[in-house]
N, C-alpha and C positions, 0 to 999 in steps of 0.2 A: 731768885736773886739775879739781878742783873750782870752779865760779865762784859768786864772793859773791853772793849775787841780792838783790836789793830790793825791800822792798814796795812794793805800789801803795797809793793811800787807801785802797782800801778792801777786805779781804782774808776768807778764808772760816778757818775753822777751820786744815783739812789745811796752807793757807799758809802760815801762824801758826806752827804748829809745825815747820815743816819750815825756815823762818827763823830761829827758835829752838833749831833741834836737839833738840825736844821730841818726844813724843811727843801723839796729837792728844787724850789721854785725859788729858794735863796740863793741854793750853790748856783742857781742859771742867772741870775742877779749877777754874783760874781763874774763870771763868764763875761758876758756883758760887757761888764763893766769894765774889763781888765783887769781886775784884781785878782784874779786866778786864771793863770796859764792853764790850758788843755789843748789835747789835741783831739779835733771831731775824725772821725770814720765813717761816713756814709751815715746815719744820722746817730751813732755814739760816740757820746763827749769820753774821752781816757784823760782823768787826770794824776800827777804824779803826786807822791808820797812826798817828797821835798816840795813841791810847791805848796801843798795844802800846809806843811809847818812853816815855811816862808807868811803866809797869808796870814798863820794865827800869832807869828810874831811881829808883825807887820803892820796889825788890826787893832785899833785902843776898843771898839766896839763893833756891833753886831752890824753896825748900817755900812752898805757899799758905798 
């Protein structure tokens, strides 16, 4: 059985998507795109727990 997992504040990329059911080559789409705020660290993206629900109320569909 699968369990619903939840984000913490503050989450990494693979997180992100894996909460999403995405793949992690979407949430860098995002990034990109500007459609999701993060902050990088020397080469890890941290993104926030309010941004990611910002983005899924934000979002009518899957395309950046």
């Amino acid at each position: 059985m699968n369990e619903i997992k939840e984000l913490k504040p503050i989450n990494t990329v693979a997180e992100v998507a894996e909460f999403l059911g995405c793949s992690r080559k979407t949430i860098m789409r995002y990034l990109a795109s500007g459609s999701l705020p993060a902050s990088k660290v020397e080469r890890r993206w941290f993104i926030a727990k309010s941004d990611v629900a910002d983005l899924l109320k934000n979002t009518k569909n899957c395309d950046v």
